[in-house]
C-alpha angles and dihedrals in degrees: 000000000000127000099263091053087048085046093052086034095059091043096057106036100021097083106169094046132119123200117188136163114240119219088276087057093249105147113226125203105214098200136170109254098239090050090052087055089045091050093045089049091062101040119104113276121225110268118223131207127233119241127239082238083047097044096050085046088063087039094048093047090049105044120359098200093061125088132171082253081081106078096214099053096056087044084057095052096047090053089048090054095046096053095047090048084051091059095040097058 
């Protein structure tokens, strides 16, 4: 989500809400406590890699006799990561 759909976000479901620019032109976002964890909770997560170590660990479990030697099977694994990032994002 970038600033200026928080910006809009927080303007259309966030009814209780002030926003107001101080004397230095900051804007501040005056929110009731339980909206703000609301807010945090729906908001995209970071999405985090998975490792080559990571990666051989899923290939090995599944199958032993795979490795990331095997050019497929890494194939395989980037396209499962790239698909999971896609939907996490």
């Amino acid at each position: 989500m970038t600033y200026k759909e928080f910006q809009e976000y927080v303007g259309a479901k966030c009814l209780y809400e002030t926003i107001y620019s101080d004397s230095d032109g900051r804007e501040i976002l005056i929110i009731r406590m339980l909206d703000a964890y609301a807010l945090m909770n729906r908001m995209p997560k970071h999405w985090v890699a998975l490792t080559v170590h990571d990666q051989n660990d899923c290939l090995v479990s599944a199958d032993p006799c795979e490795c990331l030697a095997d050019p497929e099977s890494h194939q395989l694994m980037e396209d499962v990561e790239a698909k999971l990032k896609e939907k996490n994002t």
